[in-house]
N, C-alpha and C positions, 0 to 999 in steps of 0.2 A: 276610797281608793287613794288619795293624795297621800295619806298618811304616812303611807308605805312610800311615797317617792321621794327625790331629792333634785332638786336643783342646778344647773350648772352654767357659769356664764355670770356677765355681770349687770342684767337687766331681772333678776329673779324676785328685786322687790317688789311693793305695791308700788304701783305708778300716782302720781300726784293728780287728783285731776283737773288740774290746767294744763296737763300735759297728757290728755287721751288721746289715743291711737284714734286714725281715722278707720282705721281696718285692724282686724287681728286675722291674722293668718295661719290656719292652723295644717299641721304637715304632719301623718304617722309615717313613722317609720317604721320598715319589718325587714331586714336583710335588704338593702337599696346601695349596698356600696357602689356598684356600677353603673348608678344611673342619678345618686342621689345628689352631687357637685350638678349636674345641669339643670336639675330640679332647683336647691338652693341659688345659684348662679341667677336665672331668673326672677327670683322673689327678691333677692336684694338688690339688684338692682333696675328694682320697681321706680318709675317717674313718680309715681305718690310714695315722699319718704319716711310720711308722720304714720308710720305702720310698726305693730307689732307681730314676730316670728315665733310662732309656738311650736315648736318639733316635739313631738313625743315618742323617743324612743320605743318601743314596744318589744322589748327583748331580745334585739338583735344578735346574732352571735358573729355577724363578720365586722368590718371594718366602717358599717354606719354609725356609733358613738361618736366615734374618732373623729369621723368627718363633721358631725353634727359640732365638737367642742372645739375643731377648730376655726369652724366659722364664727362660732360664738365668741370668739378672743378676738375675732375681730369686728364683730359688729353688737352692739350695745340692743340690738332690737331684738336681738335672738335669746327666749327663753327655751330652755331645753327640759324635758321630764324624761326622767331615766327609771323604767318600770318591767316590772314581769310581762312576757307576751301574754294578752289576754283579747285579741283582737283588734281590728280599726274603730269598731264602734263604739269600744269603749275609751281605745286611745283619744276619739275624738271627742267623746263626751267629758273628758277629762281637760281638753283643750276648750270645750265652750265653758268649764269651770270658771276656769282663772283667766279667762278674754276680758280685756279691756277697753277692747275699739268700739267705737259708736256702730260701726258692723262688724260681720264675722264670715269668714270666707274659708274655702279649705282649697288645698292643693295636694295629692297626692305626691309620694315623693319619688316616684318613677316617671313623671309628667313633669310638662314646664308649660310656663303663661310666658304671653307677650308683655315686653317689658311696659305696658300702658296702661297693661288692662285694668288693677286696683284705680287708676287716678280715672280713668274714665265712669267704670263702674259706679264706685263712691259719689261722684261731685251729681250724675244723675242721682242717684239714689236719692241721695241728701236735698238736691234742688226740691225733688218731688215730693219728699220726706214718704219715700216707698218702704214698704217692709219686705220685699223682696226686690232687687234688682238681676236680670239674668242675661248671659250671653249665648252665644251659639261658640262652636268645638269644631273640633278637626279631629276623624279616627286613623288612627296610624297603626300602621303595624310595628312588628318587635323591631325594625331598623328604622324607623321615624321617618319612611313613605308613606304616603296619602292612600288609601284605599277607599274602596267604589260603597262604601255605606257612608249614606248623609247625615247628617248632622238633623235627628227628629225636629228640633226647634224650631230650626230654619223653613224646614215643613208644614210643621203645625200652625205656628205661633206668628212668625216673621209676614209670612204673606196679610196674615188677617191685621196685624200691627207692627207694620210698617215702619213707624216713625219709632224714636226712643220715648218721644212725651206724650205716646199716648198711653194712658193707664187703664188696667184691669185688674179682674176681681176673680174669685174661687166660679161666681157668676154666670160671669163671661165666658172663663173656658172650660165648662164644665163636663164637657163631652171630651176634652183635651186634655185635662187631667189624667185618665184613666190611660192614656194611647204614650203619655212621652216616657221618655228612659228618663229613671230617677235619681240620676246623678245629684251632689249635693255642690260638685265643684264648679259649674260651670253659676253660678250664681252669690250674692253677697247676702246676707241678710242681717237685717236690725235689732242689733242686740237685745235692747230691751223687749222685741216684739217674741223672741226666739225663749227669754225669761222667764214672759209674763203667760207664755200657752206652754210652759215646760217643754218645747220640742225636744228631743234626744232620738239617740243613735239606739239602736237594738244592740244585746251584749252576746244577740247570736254573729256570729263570725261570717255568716251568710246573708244578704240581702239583709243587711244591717241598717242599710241607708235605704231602705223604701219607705220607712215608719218615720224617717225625719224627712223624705220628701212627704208624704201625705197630709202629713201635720203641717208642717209649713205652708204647701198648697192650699188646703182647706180652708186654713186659719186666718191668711193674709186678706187683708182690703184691699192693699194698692201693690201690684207687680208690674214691670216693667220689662221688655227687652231688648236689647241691642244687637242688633244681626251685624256682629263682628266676632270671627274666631278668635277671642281671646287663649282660649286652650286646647291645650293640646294633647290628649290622650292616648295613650300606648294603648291597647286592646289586645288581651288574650295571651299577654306574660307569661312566660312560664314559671309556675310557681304563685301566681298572683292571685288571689281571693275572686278572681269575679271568671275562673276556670268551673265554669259549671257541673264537669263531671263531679267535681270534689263535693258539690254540697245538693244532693237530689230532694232531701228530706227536711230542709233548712225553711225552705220555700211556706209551706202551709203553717209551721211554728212563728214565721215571721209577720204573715197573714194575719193567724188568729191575734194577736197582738195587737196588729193596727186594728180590726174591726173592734176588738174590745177598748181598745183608745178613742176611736170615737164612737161609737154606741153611746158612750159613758158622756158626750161631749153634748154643749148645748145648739146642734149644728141640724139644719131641714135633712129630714128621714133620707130623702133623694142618694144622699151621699151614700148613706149604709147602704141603702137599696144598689147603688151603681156600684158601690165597689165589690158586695158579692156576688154581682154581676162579672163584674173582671176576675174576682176571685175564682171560682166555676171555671173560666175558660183558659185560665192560666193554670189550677193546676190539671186540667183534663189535656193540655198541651206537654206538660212535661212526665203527667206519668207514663208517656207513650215513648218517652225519649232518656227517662233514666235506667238504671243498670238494673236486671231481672231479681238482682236478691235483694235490693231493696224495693219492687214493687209490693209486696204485699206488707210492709212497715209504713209504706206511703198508702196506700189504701185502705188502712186505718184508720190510721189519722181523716184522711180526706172525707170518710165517710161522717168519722166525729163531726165533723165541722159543718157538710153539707146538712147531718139532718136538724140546725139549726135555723137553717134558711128556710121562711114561708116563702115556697116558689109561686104559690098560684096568688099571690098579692104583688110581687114584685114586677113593675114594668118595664124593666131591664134583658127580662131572660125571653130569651126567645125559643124558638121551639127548639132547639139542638143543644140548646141551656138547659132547657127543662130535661130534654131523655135525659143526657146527661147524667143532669145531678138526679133523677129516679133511678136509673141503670146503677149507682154508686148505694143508692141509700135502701134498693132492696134484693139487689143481685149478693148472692154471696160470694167470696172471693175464690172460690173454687171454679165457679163457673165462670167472673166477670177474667180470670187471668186468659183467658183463649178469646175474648175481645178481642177486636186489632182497629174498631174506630174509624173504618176507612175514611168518614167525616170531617175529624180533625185533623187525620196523616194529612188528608189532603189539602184540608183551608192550611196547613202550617209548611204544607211543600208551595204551595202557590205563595204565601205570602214571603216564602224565605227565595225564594228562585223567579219567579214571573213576574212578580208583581215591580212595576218603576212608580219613584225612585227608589232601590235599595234603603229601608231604612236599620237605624239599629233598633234590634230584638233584645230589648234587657228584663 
């Protein structure tokens, strides 16, 4: 992909390395002119200032180049890549190319961080020499008030580790894995760790960044977190890639990916077994809730995948896992489309309405 792009700014060399970024910071851009100044505004003037700024263009057609070259004229840390749109995940895999910081973090460029968060981040990370270090978020809506869904982390993770120096493992939170929202921004991680297990982004445009949380989670020995909102999250943009209506069918394409990434990997069964375990109930949640004329494209698909799964070995699936995935793998879709699941409507109305505290469903 690089081949094709160009550089702009006057930090586009190779960096010396006595002079490595503690962090590289990487930022896609896709039409952000309105939000994109409060976005940059906060990363530069980050308290950690031995930081590299990687913005990647991704085909904008408004007024975010512009902004992107005028910051770059003024700050020497700002690398900019100027490319065909071709998604976030590929913009950001193109951003973990040419990263130079002993971590690597991302920022969306409709979001902003508090101006601390890399130097606190980092200087943990580094003491502990963690390959993941992560914080907890704040969700917000389109006018950058606070709204009543929690911050998952702070849920899951925070209560059981407490402190920032206590460390854990894929191990430890192995039940917790499968349950957090798989954001890739609220977290730094270790360059050469990120390297050496090829993590990357999907070049599907949809849940792109579940394949590079899974990989990272899985992968890491030492993670850490800080139960401080460093970011800050817009939720539910108009226009913004993580609008669910837009991508129904994205979901099991992005699935199948990750299980054949680690199937292939040298990691305890437990993992494949649990995540078609998640796999199963995520997409038996969404075929109920996407649009009618792509139900039976997604029921295809879902059935491909399901009839790969040995359910009667797997100690994951429980009994509404198992109909389930039999109801998929030998109803035909003639008869399975007048289904209606009252099962899941209902674990998915309890858990979206009844259930405190509000968490986020990603």
């Amino acid at each position: 992909m690089l081949d094709s792009t160009f550089y702009i700014g006057s930090n586009y060399f190779k960096m010396n390395p006595t002079d490595q970024p503690n962090v590289s910071i990487v930022i896609p851009v896709y039409n952000l002119e309105k939000y994109l100044m409060r976005c940059l505004d906060s990363v530069v003037n980050q308290t950690l200032k031995n930081i590299e700024i990687i913005c990647i263009n991704d085909g904008s057609t408004d007024r975010s180049l512009e902004i992107l070259t005028k910051y770059a004229m003024c700050d020497a840390r700002i690398r900019i890549i100027d490319k065909d749109n071709e998604g976030q995940g590929i913009a950001r895999n193109e951003g973990i190319q040419i990263a130079q910081g002993e971590y690597i973090g991302f920022v969306d460029g409709d979001d902003w961080v508090e101006h601390d968060m890399f130097e606190e981040m980092y200087f943990n990370a580094k003491n502990e020499n963690l390959d993941i270090q992560v914080c907890t978020f704040n969700m917000l809506d389109f006018f950058g008030n606070p709204t009543d869904i929690k911050c998952d982390y702070e849920y899951y993770l925070c209560k059981k580790y407490p402190n920032k120096n206590m460390i854990f493992n894929r191990d430890d939170i192995f039940s917790e894995i499968y349950k957090l929202s798989r954001y890739p921004w609220n977290k730094i991680y270790k360059r050469e760790f990120i390297k050496k297990y090829k993590i990357y982004f999907s070049d599907n445009r949809h849940y792109e960044d579940n394949i590079f949380y899974f990989l990272a989670m899985i992968y890491a020995r030492k993670i850490s977190i800080i139960n401080k909102k460093y970011y800050n999250y817009i939720s539910n943009r108009d226009g913004c890639s993580t609008n669910k209506k837009n991508r129904p069918l994205a979901l099991i394409e992005v699935n199948k990916e990750i299980k054949d990434r680690i199937s292939n990997a040298s990691i305890d069964t437990k993992y494949i077994q649990r995540f078609e375990s998640y796999n199963v109930r995520r997409c038996a949640s969404y075929y109920y809730r996407i649009h009618k004329s792509h139900r039976r494209e997604y029921f295809e698909k879902m059935r491909r995948e399901f009839l790969k799964i040995d359910i009667t070995r797997n100690p994951f699936f429980d009994l509404k896992k198992r109909l389930f995935c039999l109801l998929v793998r030998t109803v035909p879709y003639s008869i399975f489309k007048y289904s209606n699941h009252p099962v899941y409507t209902l674990l998915y109305l309890y858990t979206r309405i009844m259930k405190k505290p509000k968490l986020n469903v990603y």
